[in-house]
C-alpha positions in Angstrom: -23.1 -12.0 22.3 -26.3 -12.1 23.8 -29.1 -9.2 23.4 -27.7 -7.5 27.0 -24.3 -7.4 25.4 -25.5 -6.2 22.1 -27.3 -3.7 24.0 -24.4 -2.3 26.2 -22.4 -2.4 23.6 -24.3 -1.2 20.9 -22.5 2.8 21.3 -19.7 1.2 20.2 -21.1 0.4 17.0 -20.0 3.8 14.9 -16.4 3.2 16.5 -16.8 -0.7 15.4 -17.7 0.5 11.7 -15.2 3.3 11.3 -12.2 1.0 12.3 -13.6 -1.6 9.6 -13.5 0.7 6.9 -9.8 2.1 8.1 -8.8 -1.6 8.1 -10.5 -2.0 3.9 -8.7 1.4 3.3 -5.5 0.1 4.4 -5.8 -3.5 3.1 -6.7 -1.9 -0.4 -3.9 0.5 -0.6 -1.6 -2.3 0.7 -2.8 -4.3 -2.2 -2.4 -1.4 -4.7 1.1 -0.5 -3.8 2.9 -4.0 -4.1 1.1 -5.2 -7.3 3.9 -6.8 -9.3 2.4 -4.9 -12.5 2.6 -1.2 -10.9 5.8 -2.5 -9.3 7.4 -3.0 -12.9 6.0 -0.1 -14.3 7.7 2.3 -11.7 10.8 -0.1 -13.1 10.5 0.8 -16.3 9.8 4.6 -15.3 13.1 4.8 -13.3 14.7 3.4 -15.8 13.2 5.6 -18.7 14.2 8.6 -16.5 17.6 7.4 -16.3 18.1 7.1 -19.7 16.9 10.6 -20.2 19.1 11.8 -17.8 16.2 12.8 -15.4 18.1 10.8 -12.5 21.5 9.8 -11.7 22.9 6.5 -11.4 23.0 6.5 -7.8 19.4 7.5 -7.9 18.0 4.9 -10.4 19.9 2.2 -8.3 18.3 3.6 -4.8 14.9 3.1 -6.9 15.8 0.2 -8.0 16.4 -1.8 -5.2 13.4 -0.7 -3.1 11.3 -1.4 -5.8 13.1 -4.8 -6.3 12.3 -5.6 -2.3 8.7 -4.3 -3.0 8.6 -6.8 -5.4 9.5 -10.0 -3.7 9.3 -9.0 -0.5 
């Protein structure tokens, strides 16, 4: 882009900025919620809150196999 272009263009620069950050927000958060180790951990919390009677069966197996297709999906 040429300095005309980067002229004419340059009020879209805020707009340009704010849809970079969205994009690192949602990349981050992507990253956070199908990390294998947090992924296991909320395993081993279903499964702790099974045991305790927190949850049903039902439940814990609902939990389970989201978490499982969050894991290797």
């Amino acid at each position: 882009m040429g300095l005309v272009g980067g002229l004419l263009t340059l009020p879209l620069a805020p707009a340009r900025g704010l849809a970079w950050v969205l994009e690192q927000v949602v990349a981050e958060a992507d990253a956070e919620l199908n990390d294998p180790r947090r992924i296991r951990a909320e395993l081993a919390d279903a499964a702790a809150a099974l045991d305790r009677g927190e949850i049903d069966e039902p439940t814990y197996d609902e939990l389970e196999q989201e978490l499982l297709v969050r894991l290797h999906g």
